[in-house]
Wavefront OBJ file of the C-alpha trace (Angstrom):
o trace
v -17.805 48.928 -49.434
v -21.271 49.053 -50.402
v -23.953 45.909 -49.569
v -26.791 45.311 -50.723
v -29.375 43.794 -48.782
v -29.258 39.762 -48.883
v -32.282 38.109 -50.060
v -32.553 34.396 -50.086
v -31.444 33.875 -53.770
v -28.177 35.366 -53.284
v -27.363 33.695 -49.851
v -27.829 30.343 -52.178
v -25.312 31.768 -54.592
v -23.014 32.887 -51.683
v -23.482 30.220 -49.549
v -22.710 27.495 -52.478
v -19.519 29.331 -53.504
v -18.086 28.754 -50.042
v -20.080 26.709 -47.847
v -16.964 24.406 -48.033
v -14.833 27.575 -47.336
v -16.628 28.843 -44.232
v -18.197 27.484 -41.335
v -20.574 30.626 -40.984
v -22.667 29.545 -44.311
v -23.831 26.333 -42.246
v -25.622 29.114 -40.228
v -27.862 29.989 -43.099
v -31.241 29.092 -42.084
v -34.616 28.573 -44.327
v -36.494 31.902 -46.076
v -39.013 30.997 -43.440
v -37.116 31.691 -40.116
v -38.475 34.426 -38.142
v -34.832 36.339 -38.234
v -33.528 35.261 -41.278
v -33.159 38.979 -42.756
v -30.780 39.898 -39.754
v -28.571 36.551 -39.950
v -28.805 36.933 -43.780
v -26.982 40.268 -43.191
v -24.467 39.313 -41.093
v -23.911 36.728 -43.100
v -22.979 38.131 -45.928
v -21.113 40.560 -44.293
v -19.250 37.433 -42.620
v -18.566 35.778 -45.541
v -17.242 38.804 -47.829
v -14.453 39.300 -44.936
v -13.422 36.061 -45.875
v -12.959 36.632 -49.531
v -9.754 38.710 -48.956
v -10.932 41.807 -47.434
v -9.368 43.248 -44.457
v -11.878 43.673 -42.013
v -13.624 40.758 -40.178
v -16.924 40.230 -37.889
v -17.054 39.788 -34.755
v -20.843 39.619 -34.232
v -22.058 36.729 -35.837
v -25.845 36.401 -34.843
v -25.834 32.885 -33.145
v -29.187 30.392 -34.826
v -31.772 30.089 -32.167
v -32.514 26.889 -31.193
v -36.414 26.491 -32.455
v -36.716 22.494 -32.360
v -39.956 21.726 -30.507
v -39.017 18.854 -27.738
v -39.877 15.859 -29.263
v -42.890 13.418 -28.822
v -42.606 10.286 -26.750
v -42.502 7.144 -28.699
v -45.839 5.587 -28.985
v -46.018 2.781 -27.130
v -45.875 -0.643 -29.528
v -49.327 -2.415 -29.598
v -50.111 -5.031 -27.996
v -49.680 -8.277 -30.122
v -52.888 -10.262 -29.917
v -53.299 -13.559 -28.627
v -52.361 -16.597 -31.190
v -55.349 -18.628 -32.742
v -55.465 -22.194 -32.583
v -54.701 -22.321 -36.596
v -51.656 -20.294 -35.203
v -50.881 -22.623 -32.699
v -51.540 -26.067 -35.435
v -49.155 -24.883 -37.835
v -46.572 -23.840 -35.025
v -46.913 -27.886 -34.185
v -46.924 -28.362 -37.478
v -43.773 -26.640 -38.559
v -42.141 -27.918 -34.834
v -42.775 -32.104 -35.839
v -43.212 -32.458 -39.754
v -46.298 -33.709 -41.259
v -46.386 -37.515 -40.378
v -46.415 -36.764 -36.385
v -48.568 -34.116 -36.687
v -51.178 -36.747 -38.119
v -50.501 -38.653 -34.466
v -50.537 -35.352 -32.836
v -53.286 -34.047 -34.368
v -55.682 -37.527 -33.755
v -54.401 -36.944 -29.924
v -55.122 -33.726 -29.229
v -58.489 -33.846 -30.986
v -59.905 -36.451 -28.716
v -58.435 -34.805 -25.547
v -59.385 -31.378 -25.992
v -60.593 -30.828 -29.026
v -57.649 -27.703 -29.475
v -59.553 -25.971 -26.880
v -57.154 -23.773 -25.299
v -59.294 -23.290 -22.628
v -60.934 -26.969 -22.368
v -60.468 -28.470 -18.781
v -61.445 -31.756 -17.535
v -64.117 -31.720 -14.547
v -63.022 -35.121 -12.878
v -58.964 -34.502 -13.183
v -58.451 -30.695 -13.736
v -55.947 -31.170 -16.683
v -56.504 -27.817 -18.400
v -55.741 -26.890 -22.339
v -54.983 -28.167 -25.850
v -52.285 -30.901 -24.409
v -54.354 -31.087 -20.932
v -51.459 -30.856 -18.530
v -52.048 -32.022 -15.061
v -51.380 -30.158 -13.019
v -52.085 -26.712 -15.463
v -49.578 -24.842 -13.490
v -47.448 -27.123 -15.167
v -47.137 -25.260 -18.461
v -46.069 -22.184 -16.900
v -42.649 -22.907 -16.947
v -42.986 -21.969 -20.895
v -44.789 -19.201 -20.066
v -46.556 -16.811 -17.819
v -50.129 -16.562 -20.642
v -50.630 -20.541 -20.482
v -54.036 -20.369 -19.342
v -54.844 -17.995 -22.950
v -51.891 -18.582 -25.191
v -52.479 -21.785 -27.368
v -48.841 -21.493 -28.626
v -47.398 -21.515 -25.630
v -49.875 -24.585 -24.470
v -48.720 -26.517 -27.701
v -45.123 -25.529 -26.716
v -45.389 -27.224 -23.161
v -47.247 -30.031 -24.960
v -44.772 -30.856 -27.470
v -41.761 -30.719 -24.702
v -43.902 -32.829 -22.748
v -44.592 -35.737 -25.608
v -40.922 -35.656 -26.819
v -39.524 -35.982 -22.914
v -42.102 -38.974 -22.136
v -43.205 -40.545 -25.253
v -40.337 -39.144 -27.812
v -43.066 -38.839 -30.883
v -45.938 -37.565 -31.231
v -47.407 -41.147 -32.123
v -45.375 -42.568 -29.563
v -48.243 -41.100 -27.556
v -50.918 -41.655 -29.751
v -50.123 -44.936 -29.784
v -49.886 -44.995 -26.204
v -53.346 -43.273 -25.667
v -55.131 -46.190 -28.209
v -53.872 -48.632 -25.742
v -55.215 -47.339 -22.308
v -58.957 -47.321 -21.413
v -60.083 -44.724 -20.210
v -57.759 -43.087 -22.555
v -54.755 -40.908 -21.506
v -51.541 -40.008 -22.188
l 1 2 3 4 5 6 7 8 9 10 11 12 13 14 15 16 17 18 19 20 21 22 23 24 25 26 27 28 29 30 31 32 33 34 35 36 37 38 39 40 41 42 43 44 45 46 47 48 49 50 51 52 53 54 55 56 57 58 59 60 61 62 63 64 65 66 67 68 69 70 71 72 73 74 75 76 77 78 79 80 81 82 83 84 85 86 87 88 89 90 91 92 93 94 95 96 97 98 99 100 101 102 103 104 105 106 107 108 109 110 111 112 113 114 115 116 117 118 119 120 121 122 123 124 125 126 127 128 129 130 131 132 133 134 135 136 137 138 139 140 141 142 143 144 145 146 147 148 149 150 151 152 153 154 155 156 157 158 159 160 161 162 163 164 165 166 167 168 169 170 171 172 173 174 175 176 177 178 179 180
């Protein structure tokens, strides 16, 4: 039996006639692997045995593995900190438009949607001035920088006491000094 040698177009023609056929033609590799000419031969030899000829391989070249270890997984950025216009439409979307109105009046005169506004005499600290701050931790750990999560602990805070938003409002008009 006479073979010629195996050059990457005929592997394709071999190796599409009976990659079903054979498990050995999922060992073809790319044109560009460093030992492709010496699996290409043994290959082919490999394969023609199982076209009805008597004699069989023994040696198949096993494929190297080549895979380079891979990379870690960059780490995700860190999401920045909510604006206020993040943290208005959050209330926003959280109490419709008509208690925002009350909401909005409210928070304007007590902090002006500072998230970082604090009151000298009391020490009620951020958009919804909670007294104690330490208060709105219990939404979460960034309440002293996180206007969302300052609105959050505000709006829990006006639906537990007041149960609207101009249920406080109203509530603030009618106290002087004014709180809530």
């Amino acid at each position: 039996m006479l073979i010629a040698p195996a050059t990457p177009r005929s592997l394709a023609v071999v190796a599409s006639t009976t990659a079903s056929a054979s498990p050995i033609a999922s060992l073809i590799m790319s044109p560009s692997d460093e030992t492709f000419g010496e699996r290409a031969a043994t290959i082919s030899r490999s394969l023609g045995a199982g076209r009805g000829s008597t004699s069989t391989t023994q040696n198949v070249a096993a494929p190297t593995a080549t895979t380079a270890p891979a990379a870690p997984a960059p780490s995700p950025a860190p999401k920045p900190t909510p604006s206020v216009d993040d943290a208005r439409s959050f209330a926003l979307a959280h109490i419709g438009a008509v208690q925002f109105s009350c909401l909005d009046a409210l928070w304007q005169h007590e902090s002006d949607w500072d998230p970082s506004a604090e009151n000298p005499t009391s020490g009620a600290y951020g958009i919804a001035q909670a007294l104690p701050a330490t208060r709105m931790a219990s939404i979460g750990k960034d309440w002293m920088s996180n206007p969302i999560t300052q609105v959050s602990w505000g709006l829990e805070y006006i639906a537990a006491r007041y149960g609207s938003a101009c249920n406080a409002w109203s509530f603030w008009l009618r106290h002087y000094p004014h709180w809530y």
